[in-house]
C-alpha positions as CSV (number, residue, x, y, z in Angstrom):
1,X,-56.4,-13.7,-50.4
2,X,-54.2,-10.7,-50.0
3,X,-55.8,-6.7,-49.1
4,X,-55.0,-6.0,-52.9
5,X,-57.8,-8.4,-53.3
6,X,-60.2,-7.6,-51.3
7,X,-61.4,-5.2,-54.1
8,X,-65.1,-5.3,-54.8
9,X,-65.1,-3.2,-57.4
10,X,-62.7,-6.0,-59.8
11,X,-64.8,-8.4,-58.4
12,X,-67.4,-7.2,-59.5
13,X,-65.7,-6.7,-63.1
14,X,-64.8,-10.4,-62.7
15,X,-68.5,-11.5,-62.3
16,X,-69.8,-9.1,-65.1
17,X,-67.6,-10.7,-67.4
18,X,-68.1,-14.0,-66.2
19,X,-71.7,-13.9,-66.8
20,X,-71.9,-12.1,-70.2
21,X,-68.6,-13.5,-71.9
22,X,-68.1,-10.9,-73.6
23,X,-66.0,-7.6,-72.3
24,X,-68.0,-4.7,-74.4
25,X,-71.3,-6.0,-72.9
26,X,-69.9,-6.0,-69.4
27,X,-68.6,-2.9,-69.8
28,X,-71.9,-1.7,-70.6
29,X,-73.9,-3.1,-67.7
30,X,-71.1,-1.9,-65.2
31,X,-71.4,1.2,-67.0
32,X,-67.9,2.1,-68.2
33,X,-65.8,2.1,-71.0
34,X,-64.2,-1.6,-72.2
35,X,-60.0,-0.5,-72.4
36,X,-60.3,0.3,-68.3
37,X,-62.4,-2.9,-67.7
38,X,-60.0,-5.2,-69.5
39,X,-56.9,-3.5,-67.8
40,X,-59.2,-4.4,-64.8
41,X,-59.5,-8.3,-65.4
42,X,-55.4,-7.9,-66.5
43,X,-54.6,-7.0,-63.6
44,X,-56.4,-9.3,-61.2
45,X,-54.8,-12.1,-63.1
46,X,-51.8,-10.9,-63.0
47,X,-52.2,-10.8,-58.7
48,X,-54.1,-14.2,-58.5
49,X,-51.4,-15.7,-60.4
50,X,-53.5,-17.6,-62.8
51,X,-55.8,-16.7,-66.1
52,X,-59.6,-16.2,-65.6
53,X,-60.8,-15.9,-69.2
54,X,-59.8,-17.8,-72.1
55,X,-60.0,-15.2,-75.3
56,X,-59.9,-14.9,-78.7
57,X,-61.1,-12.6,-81.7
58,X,-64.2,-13.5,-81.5
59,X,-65.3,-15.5,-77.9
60,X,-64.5,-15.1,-73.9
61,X,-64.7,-18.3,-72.2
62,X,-63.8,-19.2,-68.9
63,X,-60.3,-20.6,-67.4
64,X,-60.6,-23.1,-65.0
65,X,-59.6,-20.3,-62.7
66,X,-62.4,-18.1,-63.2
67,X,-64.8,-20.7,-63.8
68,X,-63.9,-21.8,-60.0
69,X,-64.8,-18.3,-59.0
70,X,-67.4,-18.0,-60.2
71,X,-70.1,-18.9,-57.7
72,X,-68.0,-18.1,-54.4
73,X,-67.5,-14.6,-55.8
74,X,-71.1,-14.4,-56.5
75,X,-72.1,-15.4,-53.4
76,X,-69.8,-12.7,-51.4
77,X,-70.7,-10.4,-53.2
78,X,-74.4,-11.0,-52.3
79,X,-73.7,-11.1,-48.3
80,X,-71.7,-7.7,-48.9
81,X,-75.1,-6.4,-50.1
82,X,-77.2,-8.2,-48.0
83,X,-74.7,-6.8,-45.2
84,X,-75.4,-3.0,-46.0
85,X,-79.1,-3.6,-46.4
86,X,-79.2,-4.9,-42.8
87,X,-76.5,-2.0,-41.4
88,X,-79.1,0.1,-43.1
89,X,-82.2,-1.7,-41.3
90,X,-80.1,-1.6,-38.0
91,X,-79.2,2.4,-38.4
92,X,-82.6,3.1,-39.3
93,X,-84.3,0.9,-36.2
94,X,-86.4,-1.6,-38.4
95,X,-83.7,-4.3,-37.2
96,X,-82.1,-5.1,-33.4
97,X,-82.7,-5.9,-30.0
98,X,-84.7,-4.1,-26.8
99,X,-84.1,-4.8,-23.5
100,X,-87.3,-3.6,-22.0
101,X,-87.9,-3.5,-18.2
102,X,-91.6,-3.7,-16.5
103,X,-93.6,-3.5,-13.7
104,X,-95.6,-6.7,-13.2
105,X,-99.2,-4.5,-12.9
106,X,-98.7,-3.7,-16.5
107,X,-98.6,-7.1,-17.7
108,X,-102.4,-7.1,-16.4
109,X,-102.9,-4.0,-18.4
110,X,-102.1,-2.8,-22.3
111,X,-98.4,-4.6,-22.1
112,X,-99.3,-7.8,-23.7
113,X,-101.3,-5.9,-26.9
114,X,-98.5,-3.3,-27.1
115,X,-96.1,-6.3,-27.3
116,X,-97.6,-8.1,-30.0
117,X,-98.8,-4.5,-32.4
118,X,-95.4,-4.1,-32.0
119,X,-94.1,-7.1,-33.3
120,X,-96.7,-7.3,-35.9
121,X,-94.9,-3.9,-37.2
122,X,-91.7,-4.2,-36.8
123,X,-90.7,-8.5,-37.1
124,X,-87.1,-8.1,-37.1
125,X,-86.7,-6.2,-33.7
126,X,-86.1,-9.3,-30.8
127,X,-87.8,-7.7,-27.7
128,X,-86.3,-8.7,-24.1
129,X,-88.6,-8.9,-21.5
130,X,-87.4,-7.9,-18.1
131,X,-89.9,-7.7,-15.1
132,X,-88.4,-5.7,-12.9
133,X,-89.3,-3.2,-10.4
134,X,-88.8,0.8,-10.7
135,X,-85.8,0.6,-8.5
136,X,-84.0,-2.7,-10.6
137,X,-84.7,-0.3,-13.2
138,X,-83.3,2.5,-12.4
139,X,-80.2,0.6,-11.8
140,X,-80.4,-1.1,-14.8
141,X,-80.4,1.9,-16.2
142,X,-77.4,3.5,-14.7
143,X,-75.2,0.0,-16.0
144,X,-76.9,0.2,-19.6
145,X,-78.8,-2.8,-19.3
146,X,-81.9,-1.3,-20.0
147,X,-83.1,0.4,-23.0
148,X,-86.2,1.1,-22.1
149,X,-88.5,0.5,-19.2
150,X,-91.7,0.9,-17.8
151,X,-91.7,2.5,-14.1
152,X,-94.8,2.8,-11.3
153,X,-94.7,5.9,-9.5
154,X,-97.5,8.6,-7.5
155,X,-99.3,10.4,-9.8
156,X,-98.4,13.8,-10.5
157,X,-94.2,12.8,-9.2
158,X,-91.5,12.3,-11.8
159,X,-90.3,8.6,-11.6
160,X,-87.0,9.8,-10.5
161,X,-85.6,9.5,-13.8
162,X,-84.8,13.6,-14.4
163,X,-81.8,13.7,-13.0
164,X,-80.2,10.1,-14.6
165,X,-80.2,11.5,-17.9
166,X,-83.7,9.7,-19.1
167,X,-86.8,11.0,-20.6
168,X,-90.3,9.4,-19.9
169,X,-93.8,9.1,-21.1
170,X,-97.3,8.4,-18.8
171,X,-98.6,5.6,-20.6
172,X,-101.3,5.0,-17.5
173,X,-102.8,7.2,-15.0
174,X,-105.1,5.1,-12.3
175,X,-106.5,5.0,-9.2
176,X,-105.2,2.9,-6.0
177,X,-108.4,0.6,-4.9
178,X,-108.6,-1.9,-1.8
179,X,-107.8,-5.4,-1.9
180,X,-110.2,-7.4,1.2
181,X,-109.6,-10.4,2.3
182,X,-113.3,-12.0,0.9
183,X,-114.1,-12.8,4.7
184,X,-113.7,-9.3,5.9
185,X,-116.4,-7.4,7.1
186,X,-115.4,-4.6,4.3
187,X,-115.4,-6.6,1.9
188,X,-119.3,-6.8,2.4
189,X,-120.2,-3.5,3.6
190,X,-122.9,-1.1,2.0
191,X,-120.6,1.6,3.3
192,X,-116.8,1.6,3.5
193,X,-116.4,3.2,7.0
194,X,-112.6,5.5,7.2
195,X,-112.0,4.8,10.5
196,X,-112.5,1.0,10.3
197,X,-110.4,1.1,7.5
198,X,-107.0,2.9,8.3
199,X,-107.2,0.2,11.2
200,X,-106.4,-2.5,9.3
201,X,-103.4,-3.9,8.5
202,X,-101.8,-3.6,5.6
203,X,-99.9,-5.3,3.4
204,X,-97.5,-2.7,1.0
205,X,-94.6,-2.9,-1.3
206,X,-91.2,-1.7,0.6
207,X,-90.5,2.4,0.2
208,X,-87.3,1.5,-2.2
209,X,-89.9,-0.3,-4.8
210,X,-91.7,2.9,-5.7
211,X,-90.9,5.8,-3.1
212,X,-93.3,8.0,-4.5
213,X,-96.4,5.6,-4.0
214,X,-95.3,4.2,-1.0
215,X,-95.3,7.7,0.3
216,X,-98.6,9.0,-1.1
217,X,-100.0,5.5,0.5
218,X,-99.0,7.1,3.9
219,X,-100.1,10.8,3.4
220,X,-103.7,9.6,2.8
221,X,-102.8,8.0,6.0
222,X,-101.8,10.6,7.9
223,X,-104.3,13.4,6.4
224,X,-107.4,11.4,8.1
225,X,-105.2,11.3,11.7
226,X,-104.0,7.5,11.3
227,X,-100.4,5.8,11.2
228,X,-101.2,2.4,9.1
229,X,-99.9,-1.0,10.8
230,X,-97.7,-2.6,8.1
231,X,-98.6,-6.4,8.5
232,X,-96.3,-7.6,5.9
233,X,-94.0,-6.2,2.7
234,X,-93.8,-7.8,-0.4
235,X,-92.2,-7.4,-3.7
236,X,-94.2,-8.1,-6.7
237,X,-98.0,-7.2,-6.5
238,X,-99.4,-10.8,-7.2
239,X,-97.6,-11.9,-3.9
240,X,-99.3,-8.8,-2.0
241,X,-102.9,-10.2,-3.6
242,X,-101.9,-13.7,-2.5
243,X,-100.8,-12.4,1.0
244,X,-104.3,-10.4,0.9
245,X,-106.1,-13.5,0.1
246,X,-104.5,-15.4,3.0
247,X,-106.3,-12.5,5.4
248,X,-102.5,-10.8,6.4
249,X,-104.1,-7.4,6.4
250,X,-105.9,-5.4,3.1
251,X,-103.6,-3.7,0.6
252,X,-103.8,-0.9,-1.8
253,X,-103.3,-2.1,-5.8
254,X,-103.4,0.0,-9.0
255,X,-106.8,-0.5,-10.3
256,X,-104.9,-2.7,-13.2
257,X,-104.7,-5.6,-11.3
258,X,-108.6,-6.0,-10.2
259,X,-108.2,-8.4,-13.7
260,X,-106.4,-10.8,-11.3
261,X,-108.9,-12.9,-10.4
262,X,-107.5,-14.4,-7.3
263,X,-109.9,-16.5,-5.1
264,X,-110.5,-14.9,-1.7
265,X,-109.5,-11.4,-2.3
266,X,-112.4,-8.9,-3.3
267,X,-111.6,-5.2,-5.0
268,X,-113.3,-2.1,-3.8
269,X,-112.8,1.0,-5.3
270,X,-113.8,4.1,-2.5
271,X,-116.8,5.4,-3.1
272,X,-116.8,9.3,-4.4
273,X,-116.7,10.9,-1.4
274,X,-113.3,9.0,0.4
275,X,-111.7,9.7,-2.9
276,X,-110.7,12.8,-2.5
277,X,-107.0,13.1,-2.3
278,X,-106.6,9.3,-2.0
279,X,-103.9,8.0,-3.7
280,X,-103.4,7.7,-7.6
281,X,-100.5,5.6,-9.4
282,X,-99.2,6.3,-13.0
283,X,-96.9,4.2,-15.2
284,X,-94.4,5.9,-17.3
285,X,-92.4,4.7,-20.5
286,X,-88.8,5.5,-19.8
287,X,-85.6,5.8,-22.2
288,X,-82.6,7.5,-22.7
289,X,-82.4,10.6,-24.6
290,X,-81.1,10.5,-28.3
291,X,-82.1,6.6,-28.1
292,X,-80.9,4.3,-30.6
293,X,-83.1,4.5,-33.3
294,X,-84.8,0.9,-32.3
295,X,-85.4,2.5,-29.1
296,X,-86.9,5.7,-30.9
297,X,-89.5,3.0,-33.2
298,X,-90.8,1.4,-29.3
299,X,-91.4,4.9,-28.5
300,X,-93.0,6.6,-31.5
301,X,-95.4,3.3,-30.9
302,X,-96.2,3.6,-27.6
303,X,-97.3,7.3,-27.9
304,X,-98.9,6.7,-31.3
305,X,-101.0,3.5,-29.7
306,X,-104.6,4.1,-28.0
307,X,-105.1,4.6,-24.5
308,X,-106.0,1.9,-22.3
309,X,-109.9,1.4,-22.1
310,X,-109.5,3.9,-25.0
């Protein structure tokens, strides 16, 4: 089929007349006079080559030509529409893909109902999960393989996204609390004694993870006079529980991930009067600005859903 062909418009004159038979009702429904329709239909013959409609005085029938057409035009003319309607779902975010980076503590927390409200709402958007840590994402981020992620950083600190061209939302502000090996004399003590406890070793995430926790972990260090003894680094925050439970040292974990039940390991929160400047974490919702519009939906539902333990 040649461009000239490629006309919607006389194809859509074709299928009007095809299905009424009868060029003064077609014209009608297509809403325009008959002459310019049947100059229409003329001319397509003429550039196909072949008749479409057999005519007389007083009946329109199909040729063998146009009754041939007649369901292939139909139907390409219905995946042209069906084409703009999803163009239109895509452009308006209610159709499309997100690439969405996490940290593994938020899978323990609202993650999983975001996820599925989400999907309830808006079926035709695939979500990627990535589980990533904040400094994967921020990379991720600077290659476009991200549209939007959620980052752990110090309470109170920007997740370093200000400068990359990003905006971000705190979905999650929480405190740090101890993770004990279940045989450690902490982990049963009426009284969680400061001294005894920046003695321990600990078990951390590296600085390049989250630079902003890792650093308010060491200031409550070094306000109370003590340089921690890093036992052991680990990536992801159920290997730091596992490591924990193995008795490598204690380890401070966003209060999130106490619903890890992990034999060995018991949770302690400091009691009111050691909490004063200890460390706090916060998890932020991070995009690009002027985000695709199925970016701008995850967003708008995010903000719009209740706080956790809300």
């Amino acid at each position: 089929m040649t461009n000239d062909l490629i006309d919607v418009r006389v194809w859509r004159q074709f299928l009007a007349v095809a299905e009424l038979l009868h060029f003064g009702r077609a014209a009608q429904r297509l809403h325009m006079t008959q002459p310019p329709l049947t100059m229409a239909i003329q001319q397509l013959e003429r550039r196909l080559g072949q008749p479409l409609f057999v005519r007389n005085r007083r009946t329109v029938t199909l040729a063998p030509a146009g009754a041939a057409l007649l369901q292939p035009v139909r139907q390409w003319l219905a995946q042209g529409e069906a084409l703009s309607v999803l163009a239109r779902a895509v452009g308006e975010g209610d159709v499309g893909r997100l690439r969405l980076g996490f940290v593994s503590t938020l899978g323990f927390g609202p993650l999983p109902d975001w996820l599925r409200g989400f999907r309830e709402r808006h079926p035709r958007i695939e979500v990627e999960l990535r589980e990533v840590t904040t400094d994967v994402q921020r990379h991720a981020f600077a290659r476009s393989e991200l549209d939007a992620g959620f980052m752990l950083h110090a309470s109170g600190m920007d997740p370093g996204v200000e400068s990359a061209g990003l905006d971000a939302l705190r979905v999650l502000e929480e405190p740090l609390v101890l993770a004990l090996p279940e045989a450690h004399p902490l982990a049963r003590a009426t009284r969680l004694s400061l001294p005894v406890l920046m003695a321990q070793p600990l078990v951390i995430f590296p600085r390049p993870i989250a630079p902003s926790l890792f650093d308010a972990v060491l200031a409550y260090y070094h306000r109370h006079g003590a340089v921690p003894t890093i036992a052991q680094e680990a990536i992801q925050m159920q290997t730091i529980v596992n490591l924990v439970s193995a008795g490598l040292g204690v380890a401070w974990v966003p209060e999130v991930v106490t619903r890890m039940q992990r034999r060995g390991v018991v949770y302690r929160a400091l009691p009111p009067s050691l909490a004063v400047g200890a460390p706090r974490c916060e998890t932020s919702l991070v995009w690009r600005r002027e985000p695709p519009a199925v970016v701008a939906r995850f967003v708008d539902f995010v903000r719009a859903a209740p706080s956790p333990g809300g």
